[in-house]
C-alpha positions in Angstrom: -38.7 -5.1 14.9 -35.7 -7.5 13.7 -32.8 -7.6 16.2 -29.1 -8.1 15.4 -26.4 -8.9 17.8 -22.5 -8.0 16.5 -19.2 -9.5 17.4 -17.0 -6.5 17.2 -19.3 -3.6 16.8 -17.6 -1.0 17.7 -14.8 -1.8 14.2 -15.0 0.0 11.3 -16.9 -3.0 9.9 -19.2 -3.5 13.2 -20.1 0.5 12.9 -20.9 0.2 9.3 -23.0 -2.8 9.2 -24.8 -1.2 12.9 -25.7 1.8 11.8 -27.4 0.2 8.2 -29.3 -1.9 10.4 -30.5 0.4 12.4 -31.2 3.0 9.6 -33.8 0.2 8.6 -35.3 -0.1 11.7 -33.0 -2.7 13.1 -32.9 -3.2 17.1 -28.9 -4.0 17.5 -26.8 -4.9 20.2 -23.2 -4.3 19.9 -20.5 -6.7 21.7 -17.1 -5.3 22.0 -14.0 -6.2 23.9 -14.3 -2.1 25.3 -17.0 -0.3 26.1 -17.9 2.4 23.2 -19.6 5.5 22.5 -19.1 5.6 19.0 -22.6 3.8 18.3 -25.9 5.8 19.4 -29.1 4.2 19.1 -28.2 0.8 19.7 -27.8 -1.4 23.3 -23.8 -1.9 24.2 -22.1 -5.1 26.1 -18.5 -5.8 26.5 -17.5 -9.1 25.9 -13.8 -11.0 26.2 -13.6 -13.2 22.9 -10.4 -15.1 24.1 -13.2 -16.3 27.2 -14.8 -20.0 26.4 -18.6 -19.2 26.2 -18.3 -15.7 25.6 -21.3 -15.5 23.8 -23.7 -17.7 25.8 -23.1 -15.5 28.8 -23.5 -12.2 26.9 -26.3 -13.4 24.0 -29.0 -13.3 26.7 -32.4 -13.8 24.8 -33.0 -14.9 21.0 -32.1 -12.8 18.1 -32.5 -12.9 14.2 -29.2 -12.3 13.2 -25.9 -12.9 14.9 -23.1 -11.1 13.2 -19.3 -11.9 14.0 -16.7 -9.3 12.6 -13.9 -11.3 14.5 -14.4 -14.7 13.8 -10.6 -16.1 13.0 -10.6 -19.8 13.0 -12.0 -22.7 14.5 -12.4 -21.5 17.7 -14.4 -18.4 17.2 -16.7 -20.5 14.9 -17.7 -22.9 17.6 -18.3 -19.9 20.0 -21.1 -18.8 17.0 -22.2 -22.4 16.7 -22.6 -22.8 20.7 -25.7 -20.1 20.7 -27.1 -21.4 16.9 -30.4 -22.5 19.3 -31.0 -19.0 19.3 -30.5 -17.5 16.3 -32.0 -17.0 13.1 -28.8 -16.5 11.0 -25.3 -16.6 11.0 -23.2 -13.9 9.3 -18.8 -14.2 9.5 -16.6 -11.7 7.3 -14.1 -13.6 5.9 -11.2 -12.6 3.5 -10.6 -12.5 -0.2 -6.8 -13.6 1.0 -8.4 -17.3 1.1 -8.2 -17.2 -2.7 -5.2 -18.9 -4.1 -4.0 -19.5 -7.7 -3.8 -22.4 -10.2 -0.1 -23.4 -8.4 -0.6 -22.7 -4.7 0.9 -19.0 -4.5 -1.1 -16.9 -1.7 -1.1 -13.2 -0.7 0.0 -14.3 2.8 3.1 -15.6 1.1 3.3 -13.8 -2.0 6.8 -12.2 -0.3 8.2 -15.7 0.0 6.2 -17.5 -3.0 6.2 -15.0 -5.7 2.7 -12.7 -6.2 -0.4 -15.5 -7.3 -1.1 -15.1 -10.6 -4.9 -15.3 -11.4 -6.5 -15.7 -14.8 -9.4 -13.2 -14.9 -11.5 -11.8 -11.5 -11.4 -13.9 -8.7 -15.2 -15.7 -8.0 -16.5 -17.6 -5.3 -15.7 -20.7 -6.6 -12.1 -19.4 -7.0 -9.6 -22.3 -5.7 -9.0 -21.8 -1.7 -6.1 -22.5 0.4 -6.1 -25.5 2.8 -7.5 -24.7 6.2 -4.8 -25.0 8.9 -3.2 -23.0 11.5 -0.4 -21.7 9.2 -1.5 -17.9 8.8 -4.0 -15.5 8.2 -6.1 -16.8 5.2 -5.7 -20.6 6.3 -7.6 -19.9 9.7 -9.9 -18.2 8.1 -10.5 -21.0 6.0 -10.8 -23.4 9.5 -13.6 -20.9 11.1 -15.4 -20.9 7.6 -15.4 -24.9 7.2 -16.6 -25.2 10.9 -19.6 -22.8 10.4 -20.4 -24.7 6.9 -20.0 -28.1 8.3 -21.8 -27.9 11.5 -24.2 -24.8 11.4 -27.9 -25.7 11.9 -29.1 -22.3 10.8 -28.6 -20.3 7.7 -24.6 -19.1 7.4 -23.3 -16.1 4.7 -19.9 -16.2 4.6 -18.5 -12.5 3.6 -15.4 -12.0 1.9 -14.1 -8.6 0.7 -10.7 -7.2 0.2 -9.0 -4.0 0.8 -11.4 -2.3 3.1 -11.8 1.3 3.4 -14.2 3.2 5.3 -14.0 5.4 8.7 -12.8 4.0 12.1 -10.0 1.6 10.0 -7.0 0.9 11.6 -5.9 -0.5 8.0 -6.5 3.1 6.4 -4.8 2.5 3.2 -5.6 5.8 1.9 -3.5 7.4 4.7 -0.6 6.6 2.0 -1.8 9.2 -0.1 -3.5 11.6 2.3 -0.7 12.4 4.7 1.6 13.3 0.9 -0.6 15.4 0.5 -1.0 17.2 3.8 2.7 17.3 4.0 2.7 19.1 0.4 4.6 16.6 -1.8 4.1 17.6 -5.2 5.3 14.3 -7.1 4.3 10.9 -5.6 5.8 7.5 -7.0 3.5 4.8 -8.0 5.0 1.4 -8.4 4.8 -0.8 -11.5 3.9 1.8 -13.3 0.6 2.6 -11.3 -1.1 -0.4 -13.0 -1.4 -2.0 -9.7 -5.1 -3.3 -8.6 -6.0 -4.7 -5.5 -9.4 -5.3 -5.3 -11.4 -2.4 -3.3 -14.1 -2.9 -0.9 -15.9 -0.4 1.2 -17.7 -0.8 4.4 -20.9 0.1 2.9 -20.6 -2.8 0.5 -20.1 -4.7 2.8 -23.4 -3.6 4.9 -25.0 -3.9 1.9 -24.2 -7.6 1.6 -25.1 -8.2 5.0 -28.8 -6.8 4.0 -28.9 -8.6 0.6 -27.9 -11.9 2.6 -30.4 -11.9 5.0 -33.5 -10.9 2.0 -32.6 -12.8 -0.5 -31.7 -15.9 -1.7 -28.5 -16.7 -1.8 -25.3 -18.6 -1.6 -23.6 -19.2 1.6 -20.4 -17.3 0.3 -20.0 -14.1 -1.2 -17.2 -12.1 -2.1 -17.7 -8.3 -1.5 -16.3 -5.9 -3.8 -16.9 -2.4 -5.2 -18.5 -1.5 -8.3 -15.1 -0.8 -9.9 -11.9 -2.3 -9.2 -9.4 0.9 -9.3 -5.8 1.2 -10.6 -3.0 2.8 -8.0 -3.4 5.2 -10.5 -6.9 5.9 -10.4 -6.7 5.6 -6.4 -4.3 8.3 -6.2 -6.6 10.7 -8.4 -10.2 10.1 -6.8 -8.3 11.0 -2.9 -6.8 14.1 -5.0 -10.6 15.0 -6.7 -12.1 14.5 -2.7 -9.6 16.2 -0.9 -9.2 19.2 -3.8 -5.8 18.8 -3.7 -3.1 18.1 -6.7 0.0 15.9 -7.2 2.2 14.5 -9.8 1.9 10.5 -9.7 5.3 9.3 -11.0 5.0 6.5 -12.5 8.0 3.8 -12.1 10.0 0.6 -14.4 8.4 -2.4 -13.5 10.5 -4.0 -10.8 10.7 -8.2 -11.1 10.6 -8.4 -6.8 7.8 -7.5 -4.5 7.1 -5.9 -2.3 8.9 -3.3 -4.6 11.5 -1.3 -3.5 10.0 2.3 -4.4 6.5 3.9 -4.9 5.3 0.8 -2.5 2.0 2.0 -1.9 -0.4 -0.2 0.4 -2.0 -1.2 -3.5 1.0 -1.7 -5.0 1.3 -5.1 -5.9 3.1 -7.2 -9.4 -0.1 -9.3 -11.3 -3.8 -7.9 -10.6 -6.0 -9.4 -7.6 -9.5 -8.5 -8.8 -12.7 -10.1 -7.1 -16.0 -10.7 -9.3 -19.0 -11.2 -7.1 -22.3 -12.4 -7.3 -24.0 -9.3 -4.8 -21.4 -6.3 -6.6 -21.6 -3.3 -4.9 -23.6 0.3 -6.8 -20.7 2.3 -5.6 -17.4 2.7 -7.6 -14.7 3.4 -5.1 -14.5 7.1 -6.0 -18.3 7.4 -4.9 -17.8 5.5 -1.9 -14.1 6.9 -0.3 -14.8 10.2 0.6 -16.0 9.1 4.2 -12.9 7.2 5.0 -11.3 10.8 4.1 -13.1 12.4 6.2 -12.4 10.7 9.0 -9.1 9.8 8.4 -8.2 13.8 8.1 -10.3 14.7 11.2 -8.4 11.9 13.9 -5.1 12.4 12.8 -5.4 16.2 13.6 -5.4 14.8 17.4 -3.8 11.6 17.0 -0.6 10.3 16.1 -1.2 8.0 12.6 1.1 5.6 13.8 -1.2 4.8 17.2 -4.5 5.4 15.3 -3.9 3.1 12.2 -1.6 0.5 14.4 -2.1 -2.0 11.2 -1.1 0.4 8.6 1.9 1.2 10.8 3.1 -2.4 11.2 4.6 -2.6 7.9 8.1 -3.9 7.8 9.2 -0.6 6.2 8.6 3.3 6.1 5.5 4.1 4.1 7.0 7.7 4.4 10.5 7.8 3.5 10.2 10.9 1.6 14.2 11.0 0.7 13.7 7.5 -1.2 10.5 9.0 -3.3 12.4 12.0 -4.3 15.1 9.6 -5.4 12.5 7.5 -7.2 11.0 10.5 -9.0 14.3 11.8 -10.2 15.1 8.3 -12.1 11.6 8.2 -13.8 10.1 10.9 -15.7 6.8 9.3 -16.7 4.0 10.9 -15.3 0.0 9.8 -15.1 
């Protein structure tokens, strides 16, 4: 029986990728920061990742595949390298946010920079940003060129973009769910609703995990869903799951961003669409309605502000229902 060991199991990613593996017959160990009863059928140990060695301690005997869904920068990446002895594979998730455009500009600074501008989907040989200690996307670029450069055992480097699936604490889709459990009739989609950001569910990305270990294939794959979905056509496939119905108002272009109304978590100026070598089966429509599911059943006994702690962090309302009603009265186009 093949044997996994993951680096933040018990995340929406972790979860995803554990229970594939172990629908296939996969024995998995799960290594989180808490302990977590989330996972059944798989062994549990909790493990401080800000702790030099971390893994050495808690990695006690050899495993085929060791999967980090944590790995930041440089530092993480040597924790993976330090155990390489005993492992059969390597397998980080990344970010699509390392992609930048043909003049520098960068989702991490797109609010400072101006939105990049890409010509076509984005591919894995897509221009990346410069690894440093800047942000986000330029650490991640540091823990990928550290596993690449000094790995001694097969490496896939993952790389979706906007992630849904249960257990997020990102759930974008809480945007549109909580409108419509709160009854609004006519929801505002900025830039008209054309908006794409490039879906990726966690399935996909268990997929890729599979793919990468059977087959052969590059080190570094983006991860992306069948289909890449307008605002637009977000808004309507949470409607068609849920059985509910709203209005989407579509808004003017504005020339800033973020925009100032209808800022939904997809909203953004120019399109950032991923191509990818292992595409997922599943359009997002096919693949959302467990991220739904979820998402309506926690927040019936959770505040959505402590569950989804990322989602909440935005530097502004995503529920100022006085501004939408505002927006909706200026624009009259409707999708």
């Amino acid at each position: 029986m093949p044997s996994a060991f993951i680096v933040g199991g018990s995340g929406q990613i972790g979860i995803a990728i554990a229970c594939r593996l172990i629908q296939d017959g996969w024995n998995i160990t799960v290594g989180s920061r808490t302990s977590t009863d989330v996972l059944s059928g798989c062994e549990h140990v909790v493990i401080n990742t800000q702790q030099p060695d971390y893994l050495k301690e808690c990695l006690k005997q050899p495993t085929d595949v060791l999967i980090s869904c944590l790995a930041f920068d440089a530092f993480d990446a040597q924790q993976l390298l330090s155990v390489q002895k005993s492992v059969g594979r390597i397998v980080v998730i990344s970010s699509a946010s390392v992609y930048q455009d043909s003049v520098g500009r960068t989702l991490d600074e797109a609010g400072e920079c101006g939105f990049p501008v890409f010509n076509g989907p984005i591919s894995e040989q897509t221009q990346t940003v410069a690894a440093g200690p800047q942000n986000y996307s330029t650490r991640k670029m540091l823990m990928e060129n550290e596993l690449r450069q000094y790995a001694n055992v097969p490496i896939t480097v993952l790389r979706p973009c906007a992630i849904h699936g249960p257990h997020s604490k990102h759930a974008r889709e809480w945007w549109f769910v909580k409108r419509l459990l709160d009854g609004r009739k006519r929801i505002p989609l900025a830039y008209g609703g054309r908006s794409r950001f490039q879906t990726t569910s966690t399935a996909a990305i268990a997929e890729a995990v599979i793919n990468s270990i059977e087959n052969q294939l590059p080190d570094v794959l983006n991860v992306a869903d069948a289909d890449s979905p307008s605002a637009v056509e977000i808004g309507n496939s949470i409607m068609q799951v849920m059985n509910m119905e709203a209005e989407l108002v579509l808004l003017a272009d504005e020339q800033s961003y973020p925009p100032t109304k209808g800022a939904s978590p997809w909203s953004i100026q120019h399109p950032f669409v991923c191509s990818a070598i292992c595409r997922s089966e599943l359009t997002y429509q096919a693949s959302v309605e467990p991220a739904l599911q979820w998402l309506i059943g926690a927040t019936t006994h959770q505040d959505w502000q402590s569950l989804l702690p990322q989602l909440a962090s935005y530097p502004y309302s995503h529920f100022d229902y006085k501004l939408d009603d505002e927006a909706c009265q200026l624009n009259s186009n409707t999708a």
